[in-house]
DSSP file (Angstrom, degrees, kcal/mol; ACC not computed):
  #  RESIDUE AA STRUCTURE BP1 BP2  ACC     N-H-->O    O-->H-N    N-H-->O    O-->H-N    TCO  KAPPA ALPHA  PHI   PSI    X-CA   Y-CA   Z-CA
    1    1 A X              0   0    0      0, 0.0     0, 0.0     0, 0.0     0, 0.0   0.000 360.0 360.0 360.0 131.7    0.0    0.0    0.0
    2    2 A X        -     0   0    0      1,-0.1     2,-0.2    46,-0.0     3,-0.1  -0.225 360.0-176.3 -84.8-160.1    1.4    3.3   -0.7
    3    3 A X        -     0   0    0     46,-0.1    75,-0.3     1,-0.1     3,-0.1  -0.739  38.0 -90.4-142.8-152.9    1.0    6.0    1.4
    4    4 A X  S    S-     0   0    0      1,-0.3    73,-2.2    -2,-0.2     2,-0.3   0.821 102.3  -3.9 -92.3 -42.3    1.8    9.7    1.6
    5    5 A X        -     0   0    0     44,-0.3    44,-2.2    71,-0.2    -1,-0.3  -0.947  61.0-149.9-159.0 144.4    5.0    9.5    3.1
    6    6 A X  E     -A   48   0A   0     69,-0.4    69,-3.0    -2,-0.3     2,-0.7  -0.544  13.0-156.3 -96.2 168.8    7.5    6.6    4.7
    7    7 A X  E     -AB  47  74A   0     40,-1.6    40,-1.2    67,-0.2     2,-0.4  -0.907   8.0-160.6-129.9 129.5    9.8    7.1    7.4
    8    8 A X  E     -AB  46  73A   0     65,-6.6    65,-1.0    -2,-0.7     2,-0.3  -0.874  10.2-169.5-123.5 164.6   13.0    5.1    8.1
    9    9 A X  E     -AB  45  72A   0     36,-1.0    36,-2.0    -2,-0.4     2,-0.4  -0.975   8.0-159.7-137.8 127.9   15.1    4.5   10.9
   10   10 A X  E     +A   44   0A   0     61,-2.3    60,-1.6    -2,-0.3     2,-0.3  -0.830  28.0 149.4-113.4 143.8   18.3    2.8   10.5
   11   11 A X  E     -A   43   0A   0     32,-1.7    32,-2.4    -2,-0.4     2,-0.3  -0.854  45.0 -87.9-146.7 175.2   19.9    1.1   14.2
   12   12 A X  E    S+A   42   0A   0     -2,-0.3    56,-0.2    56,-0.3    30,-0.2  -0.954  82.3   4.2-133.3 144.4   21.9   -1.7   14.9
   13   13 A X  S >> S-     0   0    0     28,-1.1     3,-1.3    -2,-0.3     4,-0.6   0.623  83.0 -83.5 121.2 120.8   21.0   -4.7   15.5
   14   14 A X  H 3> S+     0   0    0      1,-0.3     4,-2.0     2,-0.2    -1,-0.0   0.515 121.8  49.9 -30.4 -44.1   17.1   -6.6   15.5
   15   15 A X  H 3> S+     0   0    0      2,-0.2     4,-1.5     1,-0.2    -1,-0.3   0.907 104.2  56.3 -80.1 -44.4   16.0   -5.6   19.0
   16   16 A X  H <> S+     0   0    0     -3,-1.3     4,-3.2     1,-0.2    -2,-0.2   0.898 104.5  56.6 -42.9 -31.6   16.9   -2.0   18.6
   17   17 A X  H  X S+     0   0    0     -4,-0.6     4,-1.6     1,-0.3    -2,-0.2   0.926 106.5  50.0 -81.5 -41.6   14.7   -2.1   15.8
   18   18 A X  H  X S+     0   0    0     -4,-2.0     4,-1.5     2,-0.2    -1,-0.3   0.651 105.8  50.2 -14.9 -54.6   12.2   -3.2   17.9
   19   19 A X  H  X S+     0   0    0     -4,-1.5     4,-1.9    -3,-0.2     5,-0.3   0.819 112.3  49.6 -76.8 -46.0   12.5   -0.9   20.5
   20   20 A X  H  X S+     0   0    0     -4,-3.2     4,-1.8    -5,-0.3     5,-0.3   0.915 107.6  55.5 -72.2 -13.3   12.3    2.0   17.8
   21   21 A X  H  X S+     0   0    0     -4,-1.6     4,-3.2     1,-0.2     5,-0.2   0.996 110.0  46.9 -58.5 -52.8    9.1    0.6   16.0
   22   22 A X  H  X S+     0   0    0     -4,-1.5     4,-0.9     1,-0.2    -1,-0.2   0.583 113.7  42.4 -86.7  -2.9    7.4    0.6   19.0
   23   23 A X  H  X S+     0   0    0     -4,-1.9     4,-3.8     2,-0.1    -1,-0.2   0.924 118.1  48.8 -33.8 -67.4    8.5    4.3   20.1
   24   24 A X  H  X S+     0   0    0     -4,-1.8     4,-1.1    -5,-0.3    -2,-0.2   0.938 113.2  53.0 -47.2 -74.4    7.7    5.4   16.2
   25   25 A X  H >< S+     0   0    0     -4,-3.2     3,-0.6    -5,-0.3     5,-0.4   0.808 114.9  34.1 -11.2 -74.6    4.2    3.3   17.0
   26   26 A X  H 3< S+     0   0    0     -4,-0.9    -1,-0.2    -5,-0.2    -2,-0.2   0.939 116.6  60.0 -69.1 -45.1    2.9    5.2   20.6
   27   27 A X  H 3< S+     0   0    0     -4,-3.8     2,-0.4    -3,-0.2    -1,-0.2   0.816 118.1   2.8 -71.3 -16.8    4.4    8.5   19.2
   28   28 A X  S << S-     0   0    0     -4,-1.1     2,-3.9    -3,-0.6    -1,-0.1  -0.984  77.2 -93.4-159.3 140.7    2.1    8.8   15.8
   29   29 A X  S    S+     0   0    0     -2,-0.4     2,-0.3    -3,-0.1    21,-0.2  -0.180  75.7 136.7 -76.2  66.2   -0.9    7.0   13.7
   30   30 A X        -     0   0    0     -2,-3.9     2,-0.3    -5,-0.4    19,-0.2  -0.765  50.0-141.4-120.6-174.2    1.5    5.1   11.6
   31   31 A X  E     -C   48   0A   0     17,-3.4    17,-3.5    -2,-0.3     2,-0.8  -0.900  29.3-114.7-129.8 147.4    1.6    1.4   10.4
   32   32 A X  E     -C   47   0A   0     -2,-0.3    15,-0.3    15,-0.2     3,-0.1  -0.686  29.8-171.2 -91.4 129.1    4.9   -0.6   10.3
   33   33 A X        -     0   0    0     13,-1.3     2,-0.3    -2,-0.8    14,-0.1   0.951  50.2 -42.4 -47.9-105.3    5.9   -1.4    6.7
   34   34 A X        -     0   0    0     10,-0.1    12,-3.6    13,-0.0     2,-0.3  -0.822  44.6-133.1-152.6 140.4    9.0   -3.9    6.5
   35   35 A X        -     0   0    0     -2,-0.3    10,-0.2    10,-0.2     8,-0.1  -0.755  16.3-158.5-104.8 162.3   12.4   -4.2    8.4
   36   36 A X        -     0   0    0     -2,-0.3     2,-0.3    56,-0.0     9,-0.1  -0.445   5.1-159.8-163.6  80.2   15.6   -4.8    6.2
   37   37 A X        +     0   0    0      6,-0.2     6,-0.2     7,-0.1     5,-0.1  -0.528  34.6 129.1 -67.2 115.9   18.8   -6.4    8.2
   38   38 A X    >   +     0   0    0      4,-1.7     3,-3.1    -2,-0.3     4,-0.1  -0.380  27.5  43.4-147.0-123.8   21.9   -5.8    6.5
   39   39 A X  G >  S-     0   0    0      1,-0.3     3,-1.1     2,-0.2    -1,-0.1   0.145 126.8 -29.6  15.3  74.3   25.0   -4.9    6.3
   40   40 A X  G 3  S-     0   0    0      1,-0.3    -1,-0.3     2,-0.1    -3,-0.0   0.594 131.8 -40.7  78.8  28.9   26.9   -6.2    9.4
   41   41 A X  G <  S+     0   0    0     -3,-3.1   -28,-1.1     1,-0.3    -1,-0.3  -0.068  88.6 157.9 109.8 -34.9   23.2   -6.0   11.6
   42   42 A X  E <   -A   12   0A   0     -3,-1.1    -4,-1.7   -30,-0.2     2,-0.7   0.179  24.5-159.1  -6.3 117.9   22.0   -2.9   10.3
   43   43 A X  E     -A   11   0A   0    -32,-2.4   -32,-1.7    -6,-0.2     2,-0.8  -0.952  10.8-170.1-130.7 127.5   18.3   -2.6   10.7
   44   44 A X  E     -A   10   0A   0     -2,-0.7     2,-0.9   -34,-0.2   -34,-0.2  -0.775   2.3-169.6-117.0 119.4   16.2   -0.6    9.0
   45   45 A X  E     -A    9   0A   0    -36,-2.0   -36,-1.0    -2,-0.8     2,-0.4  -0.700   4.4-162.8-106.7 140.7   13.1   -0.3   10.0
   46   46 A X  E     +A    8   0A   0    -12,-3.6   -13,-1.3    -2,-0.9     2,-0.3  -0.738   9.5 176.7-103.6 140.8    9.9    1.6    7.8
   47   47 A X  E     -AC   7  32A   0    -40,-1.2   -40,-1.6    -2,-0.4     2,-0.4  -0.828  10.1-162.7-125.6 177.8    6.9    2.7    8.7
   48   48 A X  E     +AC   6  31A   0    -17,-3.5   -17,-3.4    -2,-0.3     2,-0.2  -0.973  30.3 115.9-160.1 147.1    4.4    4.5    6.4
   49   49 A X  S    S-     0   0    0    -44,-2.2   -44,-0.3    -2,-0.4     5,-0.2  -0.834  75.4 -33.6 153.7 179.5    1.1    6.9    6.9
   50   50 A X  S  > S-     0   0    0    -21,-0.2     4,-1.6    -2,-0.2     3,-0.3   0.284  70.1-104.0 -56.8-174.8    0.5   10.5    5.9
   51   51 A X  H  > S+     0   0    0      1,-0.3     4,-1.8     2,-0.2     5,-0.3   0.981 115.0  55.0 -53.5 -70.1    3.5   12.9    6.2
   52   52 A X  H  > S+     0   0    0      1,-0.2     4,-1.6     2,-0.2    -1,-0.3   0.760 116.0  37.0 -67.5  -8.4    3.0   14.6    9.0
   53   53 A X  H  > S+     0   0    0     -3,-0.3     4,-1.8     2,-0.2     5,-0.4   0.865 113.7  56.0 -91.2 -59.6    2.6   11.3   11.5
   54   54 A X  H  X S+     0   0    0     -4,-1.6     4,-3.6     1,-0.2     3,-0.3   0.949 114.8  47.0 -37.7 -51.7    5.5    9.5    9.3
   55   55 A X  H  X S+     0   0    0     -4,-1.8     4,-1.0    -5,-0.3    -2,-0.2   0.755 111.0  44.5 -61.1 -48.3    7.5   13.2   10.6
   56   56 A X  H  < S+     0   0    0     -4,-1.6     4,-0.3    -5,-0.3    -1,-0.2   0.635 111.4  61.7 -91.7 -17.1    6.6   13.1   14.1
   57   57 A X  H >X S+     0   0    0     -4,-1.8     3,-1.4    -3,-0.3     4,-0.9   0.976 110.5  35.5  -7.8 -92.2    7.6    9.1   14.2
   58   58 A X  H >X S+     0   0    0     -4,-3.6     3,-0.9    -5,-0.4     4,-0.6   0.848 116.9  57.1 -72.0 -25.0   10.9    9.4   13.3
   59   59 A X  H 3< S+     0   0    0     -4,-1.0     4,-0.4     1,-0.2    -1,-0.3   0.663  96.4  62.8 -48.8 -22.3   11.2   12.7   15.4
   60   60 A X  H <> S+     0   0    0     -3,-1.4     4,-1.9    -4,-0.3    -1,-0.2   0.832 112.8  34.7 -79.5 -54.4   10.1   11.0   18.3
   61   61 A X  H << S+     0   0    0     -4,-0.9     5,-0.3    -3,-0.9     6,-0.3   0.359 111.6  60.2 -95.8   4.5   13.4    8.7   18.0
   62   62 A X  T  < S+     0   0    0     -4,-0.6     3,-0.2    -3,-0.2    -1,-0.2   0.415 114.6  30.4-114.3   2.8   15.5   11.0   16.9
   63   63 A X  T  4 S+     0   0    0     -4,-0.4     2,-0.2     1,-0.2    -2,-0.2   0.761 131.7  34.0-108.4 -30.7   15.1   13.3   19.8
   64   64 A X  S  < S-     0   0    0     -4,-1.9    -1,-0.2    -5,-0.1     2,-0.1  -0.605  85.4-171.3-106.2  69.7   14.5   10.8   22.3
   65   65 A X        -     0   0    0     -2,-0.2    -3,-0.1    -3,-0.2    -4,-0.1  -0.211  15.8-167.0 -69.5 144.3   16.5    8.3   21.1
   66   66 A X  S    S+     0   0    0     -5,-0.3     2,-0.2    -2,-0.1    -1,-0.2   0.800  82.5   6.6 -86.8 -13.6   16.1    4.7   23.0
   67   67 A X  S    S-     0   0    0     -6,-0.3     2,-0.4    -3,-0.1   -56,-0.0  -0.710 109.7 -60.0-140.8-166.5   19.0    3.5   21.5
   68   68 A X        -     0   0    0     -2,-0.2     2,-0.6   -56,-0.2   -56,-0.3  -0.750  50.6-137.3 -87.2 145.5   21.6    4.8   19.3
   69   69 A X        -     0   0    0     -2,-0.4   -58,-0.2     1,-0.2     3,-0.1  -0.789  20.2-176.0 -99.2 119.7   20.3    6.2   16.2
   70   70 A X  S    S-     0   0    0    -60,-1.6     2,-0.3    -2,-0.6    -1,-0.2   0.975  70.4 -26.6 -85.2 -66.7   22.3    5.3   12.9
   71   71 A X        -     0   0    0    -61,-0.1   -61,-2.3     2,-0.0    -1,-0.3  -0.999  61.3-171.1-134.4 141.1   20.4    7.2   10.2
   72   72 A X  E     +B    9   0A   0     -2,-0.3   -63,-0.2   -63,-0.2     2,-0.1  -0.721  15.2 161.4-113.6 177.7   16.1    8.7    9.9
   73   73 A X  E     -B    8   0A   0    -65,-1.0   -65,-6.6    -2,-0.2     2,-0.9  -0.611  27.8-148.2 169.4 144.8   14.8    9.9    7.3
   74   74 A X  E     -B    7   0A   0    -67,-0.3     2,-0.4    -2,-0.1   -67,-0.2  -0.828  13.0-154.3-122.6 136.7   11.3   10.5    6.0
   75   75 A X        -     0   0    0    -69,-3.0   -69,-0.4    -2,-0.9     2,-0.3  -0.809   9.9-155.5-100.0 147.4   10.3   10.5    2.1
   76   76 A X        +     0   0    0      1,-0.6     3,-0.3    -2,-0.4   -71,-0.2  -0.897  64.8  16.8-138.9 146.3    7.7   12.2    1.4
   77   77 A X  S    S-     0   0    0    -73,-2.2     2,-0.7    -2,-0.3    -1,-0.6   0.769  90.7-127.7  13.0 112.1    5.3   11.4   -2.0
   78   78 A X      > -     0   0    0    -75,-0.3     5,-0.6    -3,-0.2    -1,-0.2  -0.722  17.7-126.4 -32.0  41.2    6.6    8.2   -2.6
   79   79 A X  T  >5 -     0   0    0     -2,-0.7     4,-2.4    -3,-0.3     5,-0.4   0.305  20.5-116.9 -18.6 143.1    8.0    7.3   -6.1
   80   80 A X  H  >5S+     0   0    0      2,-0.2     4,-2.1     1,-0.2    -1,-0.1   0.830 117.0  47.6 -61.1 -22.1    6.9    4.5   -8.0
   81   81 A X  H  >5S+     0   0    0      2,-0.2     4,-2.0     3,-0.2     5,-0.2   0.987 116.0  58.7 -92.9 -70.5   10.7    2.6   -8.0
   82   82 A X  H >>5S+     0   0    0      1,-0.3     3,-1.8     2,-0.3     4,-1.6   0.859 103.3  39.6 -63.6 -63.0   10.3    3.6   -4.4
   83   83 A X  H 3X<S+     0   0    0     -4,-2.4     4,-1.9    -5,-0.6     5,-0.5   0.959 113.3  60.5 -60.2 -42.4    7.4    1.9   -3.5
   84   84 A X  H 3X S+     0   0    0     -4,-2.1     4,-1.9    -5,-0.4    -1,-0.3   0.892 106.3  45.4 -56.3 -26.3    8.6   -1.0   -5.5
   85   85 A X  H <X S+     0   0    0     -4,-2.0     4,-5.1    -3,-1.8     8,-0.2   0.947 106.5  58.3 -63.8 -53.8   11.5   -1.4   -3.5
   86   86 A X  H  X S+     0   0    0     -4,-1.6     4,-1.8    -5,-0.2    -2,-0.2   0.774 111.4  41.9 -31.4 -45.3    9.5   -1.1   -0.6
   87   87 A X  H  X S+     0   0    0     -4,-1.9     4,-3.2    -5,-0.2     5,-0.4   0.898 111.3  54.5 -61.7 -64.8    7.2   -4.4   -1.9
   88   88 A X  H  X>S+     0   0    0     -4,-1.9     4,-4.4    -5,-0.5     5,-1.0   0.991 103.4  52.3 -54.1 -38.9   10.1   -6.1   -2.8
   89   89 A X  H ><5S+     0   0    0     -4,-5.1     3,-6.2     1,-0.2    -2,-0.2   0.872 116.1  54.2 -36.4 -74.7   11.8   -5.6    1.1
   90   90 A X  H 3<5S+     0   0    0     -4,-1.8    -1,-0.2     1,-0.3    -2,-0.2   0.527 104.5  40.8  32.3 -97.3    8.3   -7.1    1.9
   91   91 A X  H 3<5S-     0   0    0     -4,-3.2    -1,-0.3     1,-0.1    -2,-0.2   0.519 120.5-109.7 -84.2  -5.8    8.3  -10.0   -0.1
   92   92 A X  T <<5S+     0   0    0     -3,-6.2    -3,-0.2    -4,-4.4    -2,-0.1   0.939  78.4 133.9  72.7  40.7   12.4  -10.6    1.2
   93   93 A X      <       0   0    0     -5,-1.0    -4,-0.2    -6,-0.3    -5,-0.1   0.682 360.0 360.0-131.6  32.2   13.4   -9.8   -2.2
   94   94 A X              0   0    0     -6,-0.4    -5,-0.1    -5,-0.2    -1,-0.1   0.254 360.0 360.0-110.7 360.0   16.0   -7.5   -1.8
């Protein structure tokens, strides 16, 4: 599903990402997309719903962080090649 805008949060390591979904979660009416572990534990986790809740999400962890924060960022209107990456994380096929 696309939305208006996603927001990602990069941590490491599977339980950080955990703990930031569910910050991102309580702080704003968004729905979690896909996680995407890589690069030596890197976890990125997405969430997606309109901009300004996608915005106050990742603000949420990036002012209070619960853990250390490796990268946010929130995309705002969505390309199509973006939301198709987005699908593919998904389906686990990137």
């Amino acid at each position: 599903m696309a939305y208006g805008a996603y927001g990602l949060v990069e941590v490491r390591g599977r339980a950080n990402g955990v703990r930031v979904l569910d910050q991102m979660c309580k702080a704003a009416a968004v729905t979690f997309e896909t996680e995407n572990t890589r690069n030596g534990g890197h976890d990125t986790i997405v969430v997606g719903g309109d901009i300004s809740a996608c915005k106050a999400a990742v603000e949420s962890v990036v002012e209070n962080p619960p853990c250390p924060i490796l990268s946010s960022w929130v995309i705002t209107g969505p390309s199509e090649e973006f939301v198709k990456i987005m699908d593919e994380w998904k389906a686990g096929l990137r």
